[in-house]
C-alpha positions in Angstrom: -72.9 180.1 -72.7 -73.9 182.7 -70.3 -70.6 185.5 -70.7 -71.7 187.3 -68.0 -71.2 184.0 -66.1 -69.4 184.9 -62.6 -65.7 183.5 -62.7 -63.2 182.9 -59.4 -61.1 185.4 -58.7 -57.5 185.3 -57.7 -55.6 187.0 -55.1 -52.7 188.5 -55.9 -50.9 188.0 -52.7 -50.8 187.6 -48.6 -52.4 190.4 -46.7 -50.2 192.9 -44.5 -51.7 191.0 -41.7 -50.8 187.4 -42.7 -47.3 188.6 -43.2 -47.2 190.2 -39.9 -48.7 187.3 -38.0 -46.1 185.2 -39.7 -43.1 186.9 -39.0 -44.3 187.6 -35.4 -44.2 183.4 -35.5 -41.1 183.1 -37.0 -39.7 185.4 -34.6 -40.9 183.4 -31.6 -39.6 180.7 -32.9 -36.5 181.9 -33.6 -36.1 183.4 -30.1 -37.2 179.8 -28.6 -34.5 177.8 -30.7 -32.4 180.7 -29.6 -32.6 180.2 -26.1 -31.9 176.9 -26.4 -28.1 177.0 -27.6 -26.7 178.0 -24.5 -28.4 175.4 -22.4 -27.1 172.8 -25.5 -23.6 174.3 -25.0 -23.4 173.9 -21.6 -25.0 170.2 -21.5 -22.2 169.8 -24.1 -19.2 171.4 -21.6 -21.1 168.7 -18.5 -20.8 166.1 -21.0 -17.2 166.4 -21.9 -15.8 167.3 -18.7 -18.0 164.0 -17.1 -16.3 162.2 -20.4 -13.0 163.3 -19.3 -13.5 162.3 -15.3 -14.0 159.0 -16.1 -11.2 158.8 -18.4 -9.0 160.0 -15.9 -10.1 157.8 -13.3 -9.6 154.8 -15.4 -5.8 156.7 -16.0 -5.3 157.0 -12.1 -6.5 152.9 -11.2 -3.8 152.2 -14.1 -0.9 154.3 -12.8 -1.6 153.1 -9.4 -1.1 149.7 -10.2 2.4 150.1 -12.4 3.7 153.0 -10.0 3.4 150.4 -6.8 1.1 153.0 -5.6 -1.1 150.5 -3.5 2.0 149.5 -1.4 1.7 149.1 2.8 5.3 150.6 2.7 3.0 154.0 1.7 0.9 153.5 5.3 2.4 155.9 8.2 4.9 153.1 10.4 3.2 151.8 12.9 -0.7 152.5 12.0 -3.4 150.1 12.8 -6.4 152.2 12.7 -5.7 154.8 9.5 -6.1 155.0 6.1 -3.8 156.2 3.5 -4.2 159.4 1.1 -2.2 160.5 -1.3 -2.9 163.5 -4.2 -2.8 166.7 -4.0 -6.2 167.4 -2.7 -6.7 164.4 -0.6 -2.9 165.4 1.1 -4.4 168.2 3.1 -6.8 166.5 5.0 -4.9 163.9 7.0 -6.3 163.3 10.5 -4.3 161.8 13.4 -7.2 159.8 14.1 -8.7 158.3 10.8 -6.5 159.8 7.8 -2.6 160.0 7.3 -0.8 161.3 4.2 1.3 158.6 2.5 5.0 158.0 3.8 7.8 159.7 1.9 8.0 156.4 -0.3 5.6 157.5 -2.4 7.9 160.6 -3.9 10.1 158.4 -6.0 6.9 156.0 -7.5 4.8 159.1 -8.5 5.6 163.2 -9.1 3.9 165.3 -6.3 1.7 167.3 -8.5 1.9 166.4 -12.4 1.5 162.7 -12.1 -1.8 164.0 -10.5 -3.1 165.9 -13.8 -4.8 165.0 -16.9 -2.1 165.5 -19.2 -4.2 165.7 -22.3 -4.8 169.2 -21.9 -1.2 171.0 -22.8 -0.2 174.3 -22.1 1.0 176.7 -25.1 2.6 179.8 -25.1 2.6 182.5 -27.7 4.6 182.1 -30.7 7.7 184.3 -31.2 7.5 184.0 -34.9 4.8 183.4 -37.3 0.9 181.8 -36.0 2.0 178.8 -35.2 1.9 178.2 -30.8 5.0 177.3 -28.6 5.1 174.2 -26.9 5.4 174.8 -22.9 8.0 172.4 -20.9 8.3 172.3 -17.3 12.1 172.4 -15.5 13.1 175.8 -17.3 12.3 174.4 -21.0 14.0 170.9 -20.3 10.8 168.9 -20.1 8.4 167.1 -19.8 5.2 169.0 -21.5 3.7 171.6 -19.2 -0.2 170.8 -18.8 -3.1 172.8 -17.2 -4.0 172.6 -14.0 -7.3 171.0 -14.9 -8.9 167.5 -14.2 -6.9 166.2 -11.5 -6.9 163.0 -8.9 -6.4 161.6 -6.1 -6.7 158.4 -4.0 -7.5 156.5 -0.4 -6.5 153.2 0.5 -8.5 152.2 3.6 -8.0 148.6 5.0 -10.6 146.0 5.1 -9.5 145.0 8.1 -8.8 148.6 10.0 -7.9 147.1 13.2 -5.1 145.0 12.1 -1.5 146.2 10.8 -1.2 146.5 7.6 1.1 144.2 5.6 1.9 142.6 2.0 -0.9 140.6 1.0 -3.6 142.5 2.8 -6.8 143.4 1.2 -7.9 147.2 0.8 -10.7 149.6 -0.6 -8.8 151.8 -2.9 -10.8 154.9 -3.6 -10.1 157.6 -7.1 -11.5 160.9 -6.6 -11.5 162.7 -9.3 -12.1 166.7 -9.5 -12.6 169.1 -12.2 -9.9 171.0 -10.3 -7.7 171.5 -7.3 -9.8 173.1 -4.9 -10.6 173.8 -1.2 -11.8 171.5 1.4 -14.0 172.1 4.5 -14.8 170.0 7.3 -19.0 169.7 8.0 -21.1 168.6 10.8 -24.2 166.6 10.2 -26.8 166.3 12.7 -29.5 163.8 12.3 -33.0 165.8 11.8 -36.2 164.1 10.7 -34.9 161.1 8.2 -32.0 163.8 6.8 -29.1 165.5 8.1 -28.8 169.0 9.1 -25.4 170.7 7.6 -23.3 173.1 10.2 -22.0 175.4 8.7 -24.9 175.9 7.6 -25.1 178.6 5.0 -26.1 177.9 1.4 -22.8 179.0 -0.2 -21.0 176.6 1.7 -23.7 173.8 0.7 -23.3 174.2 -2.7 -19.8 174.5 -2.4 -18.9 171.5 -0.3 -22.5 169.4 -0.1 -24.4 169.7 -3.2 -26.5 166.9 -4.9 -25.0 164.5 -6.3 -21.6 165.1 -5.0 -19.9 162.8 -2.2 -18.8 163.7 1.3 -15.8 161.5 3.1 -17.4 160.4 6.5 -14.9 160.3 9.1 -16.3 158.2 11.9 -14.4 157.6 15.1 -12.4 154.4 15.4 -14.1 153.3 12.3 -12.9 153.0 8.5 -13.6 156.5 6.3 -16.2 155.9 3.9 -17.4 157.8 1.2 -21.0 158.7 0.6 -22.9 159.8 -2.3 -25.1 162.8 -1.6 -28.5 162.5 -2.9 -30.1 166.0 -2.7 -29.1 169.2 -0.7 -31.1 172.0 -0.6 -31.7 175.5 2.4 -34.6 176.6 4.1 -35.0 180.3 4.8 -32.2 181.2 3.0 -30.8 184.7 3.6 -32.3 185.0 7.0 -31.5 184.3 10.9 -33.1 181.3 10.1 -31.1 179.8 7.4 -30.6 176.2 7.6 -29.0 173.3 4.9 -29.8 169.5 5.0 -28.7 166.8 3.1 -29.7 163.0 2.8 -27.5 160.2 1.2 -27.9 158.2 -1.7 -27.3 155.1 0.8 -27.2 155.5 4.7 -26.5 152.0 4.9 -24.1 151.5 7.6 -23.9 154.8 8.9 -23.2 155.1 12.6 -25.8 156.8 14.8 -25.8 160.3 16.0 -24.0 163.6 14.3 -21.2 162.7 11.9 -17.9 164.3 11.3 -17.6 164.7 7.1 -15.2 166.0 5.1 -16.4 168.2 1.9 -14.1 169.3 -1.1 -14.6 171.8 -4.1 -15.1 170.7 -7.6 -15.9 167.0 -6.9 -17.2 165.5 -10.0 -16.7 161.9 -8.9 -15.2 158.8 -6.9 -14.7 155.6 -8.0 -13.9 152.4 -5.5 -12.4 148.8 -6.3 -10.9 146.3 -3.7 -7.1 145.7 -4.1 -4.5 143.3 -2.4 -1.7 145.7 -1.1 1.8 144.8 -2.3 
C-alpha cells in the first residue's frame, strides 16, 4: 500500500454563493406564490357570490310560484301589448309602451323590499353586554330578522302571445334577474356598426357599468315583446379622447329587429334566468 496514496476530500459545506443563489430562488418563489393569493381570494369571493345567485334565483322561481306571483290579476287593467315587472330594481323601469310595474295586487302576496333579499345574510348589531352579537329585527325590534341589503331579485313576465289580453290560463316567459345588489339603471342606444353594435352613451365607464361582457341588456323593441340578451364582449376604442367610442355584440342576435335598438342596462347584474309559466 502506497500511504502517500491521494484520498477524496470532503467539503465541509455550501459556498456563500450557493446559499445566495438559493435564497434569491426561494425568494422568487415565494414572491410568485405570493402574488397568487389575492387573485385565489378573489376567484374565491366570484365563486361564492356566483354560488349564491343561483341559489337565490332558484329561491325567487319558488316564491313566485307559492306567492301567486305569476298571476294576470298583477298585469296593468287593460294591457294587451306590455309586460309585467315587479322587484325592486326592475320597478323603476316601467315604460308606457313595452313595460308596466305590477298592479297594487302584488303588495299583499309579497313585501315590497325584503321578500326581494337573500335572507341568509343577517344583520348584527353590537353587543351591549359581553362578545356575543345582537340579533337585528325590522319594525322597531318586533321582527322579522333584519338582513343586508345584498343579493337581491327581481322578475318579468312577458306574454307569449303579446298581442292578446292577458287572462288565467295564458302562457308567459317569466324572467329572474338576479343582482349582487340594488343598483342604478340606464337606458342605452345601440347602433348597428360593422357585425356589432355601437353603445351611445358611449363612454367606457358607463360600458362597464351598464354593458360589460358577459352581462345582459333588456331590449325594448317597439310593439314587440322585451327580450333579454346576453352580452358577449364589450370593449372602447380611443378611450379617453374625442374619439372615444364603446361596442358591444351579443351572445345570440337571433331575432333581433333591424336597425338601432332601444336597451335597457342595470348595475350589478350577475344573472337572469328564464322558464315558461301558465299564468294563474
Amino acid at each position: 500500500m502506497n500511504p502517500f496514496a491521494p484520498t477524496a476530500t470532503r467539503r465541509a459545506g455550501f459556498s456563500l454563493l450557493e446559499v445566495l443563489v438559493a435564497s434569491g430562488l426561494l425568494v422568487l418563489g415565494l414572491a410568485g406564490f405570493g402574488a397568487l393569493l389575492p387573485l385565489a381570494g378573489s376567484r374565491l369571493a366570484e365563486a361564492t357570490a356566483e354560488d349564491r345567485a343561483g341559489t337565490l334565483a332558484s329561491n325567487a322561481f319558488a316564491e313566485i310560484v307559492n306567492r301567486g306571483l305569476a298571476a294576470s290579476d298583477l298585469f296593468p287593467s287593460g294591457s294587451t301589448n306590455r309586460a309585467c315587472v315587479f322587484g325592486p330594481v326592475l320597478a323603476d323601469l316601467a315604460n308606457p309602451a313595452v313595460v308596466a310595474a305590477a298592479e297594487t295586487a302584488l303588495a299583499p302576496r309579497i313585501e315590497p323590499t325584503r321578500g326581494f333579499l337573500l335572507e341568509d345574510d343577517l344583520t348584527y348589531r353590537l353587543a351591549s353586554s359581553g362578545d356575543t352579537p345582537a340579533n337585528a329585527f325590522v319594525n322597531g325590534g318586533l321582527g322579522p330578522r333584519e338582513s343586508k341589503e345584498g343579493h337581491c331579485w327581481a322578475a318579468m313576465l312577458t306574454p307569449l302571445d303579446f298581442g292578446s289580453p292577458v287572462g288565467p290560463g295564458s302562457r308567459a316567459t317569466l324572467s329572474v334577474a338576479v343582482f349582487r345588489k340594488a343598483g342604478a339603471i340606464q337606458a342605452l342606444t345601440l347602433t348597428p356598426a360593422s357585425g356589432n353594435y355601437e353603445i351611445s352613451p358611449g363612454d367606457d365607464s358607463s360600458r362597464k357599468r351598464f354593458a360589460r361582457g358577459c352581462s345582459y341588456l333588456l331590449v325594448l323593441p317597439s310593439g314587440a315583446a322585451p327580450t333579454w340578451r346576453r352580452i358577449n364582449a364589450s370593449w372602447t376604442t380611443n378611450p379617453g379622447t374625442a374619439g372615444e367610442k364603446s361596442f358591444l355584440n351579443f351572445s345570440d342576435p337571433t331575432g333581433l329587429p333591424p336597425g338601432t335598438l332601444a336597451t335597457i342596462g342595470f348595475e350589478r347584474l350577475m344573472r337572469v334566468d328564464e322558464r315558461t309559466v301558465v299564468v294563474e
